[in-house]
N, C-alpha and C positions, 0 to 999 in steps of 0.2 A: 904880239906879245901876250903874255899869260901874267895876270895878275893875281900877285899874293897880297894876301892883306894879313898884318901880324893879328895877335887876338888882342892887343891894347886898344889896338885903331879897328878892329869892330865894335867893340864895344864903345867908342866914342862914336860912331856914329849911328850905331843903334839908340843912345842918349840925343843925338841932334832933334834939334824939333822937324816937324815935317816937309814943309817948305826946303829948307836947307839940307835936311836929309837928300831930299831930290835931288838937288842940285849937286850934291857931292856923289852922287849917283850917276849923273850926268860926265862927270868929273874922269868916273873909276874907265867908264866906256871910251873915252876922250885917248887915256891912256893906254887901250889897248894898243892904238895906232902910235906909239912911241916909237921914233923920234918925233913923229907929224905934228903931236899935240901942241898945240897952242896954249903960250900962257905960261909956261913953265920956267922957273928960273931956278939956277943954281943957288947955292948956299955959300958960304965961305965959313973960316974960321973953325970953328970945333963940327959943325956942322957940313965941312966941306965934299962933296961926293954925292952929296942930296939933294933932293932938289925940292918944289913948293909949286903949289899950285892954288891961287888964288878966289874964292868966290863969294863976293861981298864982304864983312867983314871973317870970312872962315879962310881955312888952310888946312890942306892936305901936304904931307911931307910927306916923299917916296926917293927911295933909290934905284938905281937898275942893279941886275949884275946877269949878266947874259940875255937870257929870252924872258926877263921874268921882269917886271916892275912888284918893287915891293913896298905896299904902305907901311910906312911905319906909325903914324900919327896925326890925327885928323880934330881940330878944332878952331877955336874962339881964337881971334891974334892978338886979343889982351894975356900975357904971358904964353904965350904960344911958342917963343925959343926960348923958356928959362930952362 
């Protein structure tokens, strides 16, 4: 799979501190291997089609749509689906 990442959700995780930067770094690699990745759970409701991937209290939201995983948004999960 080929990862896009939008420029909203670069620029959040160019803001992440470093430790967690990593780790969502860890995250972007994880995904390459879609559907394999572990951890991943769908969305419902207005957000349905996406999916979330969890790492301590952080969050990566991506969608697929062909050969391509695409981040859309990467943060804190205090308001993190508003």
């Amino acid at each position: 799979m080929r990862i896009k990442i939008l420029p909203d959700a670069y620029g959040q995780i160019i803001e992440l501190p470093v430790p967690i930067h990593r780790r969502v770094l860890g995250i972007l690699e994880r995904l390459e291997h879609w559907p394999a990745a572990s951890g991943a759970k769908p969305l419902s409701g207005p957000l349905a089609g996406r999916y979330r991937i969890r790492t301590g209290d952080y969050r990566v939201q991506f969608r697929v749509e062909g050969d391509e995983v695409i981040v859309e948004k990467v943060g804190h999960r205090d308001g993190f689906y508003d």
